[in-house]
C-alpha positions in Angstrom: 43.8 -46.8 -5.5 43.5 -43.1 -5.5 41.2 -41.1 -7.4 40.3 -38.0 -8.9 37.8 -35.7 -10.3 37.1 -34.5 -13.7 37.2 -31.0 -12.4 40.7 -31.0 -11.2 41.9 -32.9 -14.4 40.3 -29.6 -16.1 41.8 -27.4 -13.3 45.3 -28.8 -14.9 44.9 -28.4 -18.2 43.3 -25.2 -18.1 39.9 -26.1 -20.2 36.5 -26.9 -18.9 35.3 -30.1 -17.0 32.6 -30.9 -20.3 35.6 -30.6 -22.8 37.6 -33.2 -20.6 34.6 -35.5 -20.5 34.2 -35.1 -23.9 37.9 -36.2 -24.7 37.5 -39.3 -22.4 34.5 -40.2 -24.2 36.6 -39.8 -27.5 39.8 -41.2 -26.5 39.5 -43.2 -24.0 35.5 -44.9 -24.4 35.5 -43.6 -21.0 31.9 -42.2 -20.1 31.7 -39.9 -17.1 28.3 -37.9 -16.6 29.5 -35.1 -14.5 32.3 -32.7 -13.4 32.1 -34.4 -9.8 32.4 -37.9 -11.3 36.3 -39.4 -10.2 38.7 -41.2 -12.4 41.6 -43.5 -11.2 44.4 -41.4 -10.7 46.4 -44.0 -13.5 44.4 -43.1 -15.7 44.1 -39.7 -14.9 48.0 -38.9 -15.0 48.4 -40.5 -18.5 45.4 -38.8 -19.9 46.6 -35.4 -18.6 50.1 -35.4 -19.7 48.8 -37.0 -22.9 46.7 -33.8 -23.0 49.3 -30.9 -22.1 51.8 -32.7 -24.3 49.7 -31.9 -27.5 48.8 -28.3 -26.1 51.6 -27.5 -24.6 50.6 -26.8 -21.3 53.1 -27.1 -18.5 52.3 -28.9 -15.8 53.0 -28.7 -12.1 56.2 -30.4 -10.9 55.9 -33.4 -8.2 52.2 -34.6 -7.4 50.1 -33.3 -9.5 46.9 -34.2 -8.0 48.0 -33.3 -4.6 45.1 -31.8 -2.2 47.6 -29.0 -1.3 49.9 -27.6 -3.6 53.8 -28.5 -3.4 55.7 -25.7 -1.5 57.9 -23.2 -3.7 61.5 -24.8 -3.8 64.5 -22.5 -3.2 64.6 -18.9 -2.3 64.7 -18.2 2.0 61.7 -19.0 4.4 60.1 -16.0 5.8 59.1 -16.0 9.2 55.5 -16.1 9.8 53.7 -13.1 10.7 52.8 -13.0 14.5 49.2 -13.7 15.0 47.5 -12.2 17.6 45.6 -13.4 20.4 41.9 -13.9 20.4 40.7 -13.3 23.8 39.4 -16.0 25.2 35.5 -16.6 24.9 33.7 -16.5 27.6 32.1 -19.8 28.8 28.4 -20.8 28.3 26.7 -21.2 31.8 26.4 -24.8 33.4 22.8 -25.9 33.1 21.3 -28.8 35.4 18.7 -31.2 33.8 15.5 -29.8 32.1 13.0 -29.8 34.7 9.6 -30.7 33.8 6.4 -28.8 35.2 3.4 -31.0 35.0 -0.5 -28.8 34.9 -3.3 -30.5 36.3 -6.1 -29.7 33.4 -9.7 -29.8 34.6 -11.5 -32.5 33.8 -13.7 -32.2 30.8 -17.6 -32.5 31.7 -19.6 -35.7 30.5 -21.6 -35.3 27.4 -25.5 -34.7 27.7 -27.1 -38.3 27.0 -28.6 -38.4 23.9 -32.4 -38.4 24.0 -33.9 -41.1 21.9 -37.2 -40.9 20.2 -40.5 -41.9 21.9 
């Protein structure tokens, strides 16, 4: 099952995501702690049109909860404007593997023995 977030509930009905949780708390016994925090999309349809209904706030036609909004209907297409082209990048160099470079480090010089008291 699909859900969705608070924000985009408050996104619809034109209000902020604290006054949606605080009409799910409310209405619903739903508690949610944050904007970010999802909602079954059931639930969230009948809570929004519930919601615009009694503010009378229209609501997108078709999928409202869609990631990308529905396309305009009628009126004509108009043609895309041409792009233009990027020129190609050039290409980063082919490297072989990592060589690795060993130093010989001198070797350190024993300690001095330690003396011990007569």
């Amino acid at each position: 099952m699909a859900t969705v977030r608070i924000y985009k509930v408050a996104e619809l009905l034109g209000t902020t995501s604290q006054e949606v949780l605080a009409l799910l708390k409310r209405d619903h016994g739903i508690e949610l702690k944050s904007a970010s925090s999802t909602l079954e999309e059931v639930v969230a349809r009948s809570f929004v049109e519930r919601v615009a209904r009694q503010r009378n706030v229209a609501l997108p036609s078709g999928n409202i909860f869609a990631e990308t909004p529905a396309p305009a209907k009628g009126g004509a297409k108009k043609a895309a404007p041409a792009k233009k082209a990027e020129p190609p990048k050039p290409a980063a160099p082919v490297l072989g593997p990592p060589r690795l470079v060993k130093t010989v480090k001198p070797a350190a010089p024993p300690p001095p023995p330690a003396e011990e008291p007569p």
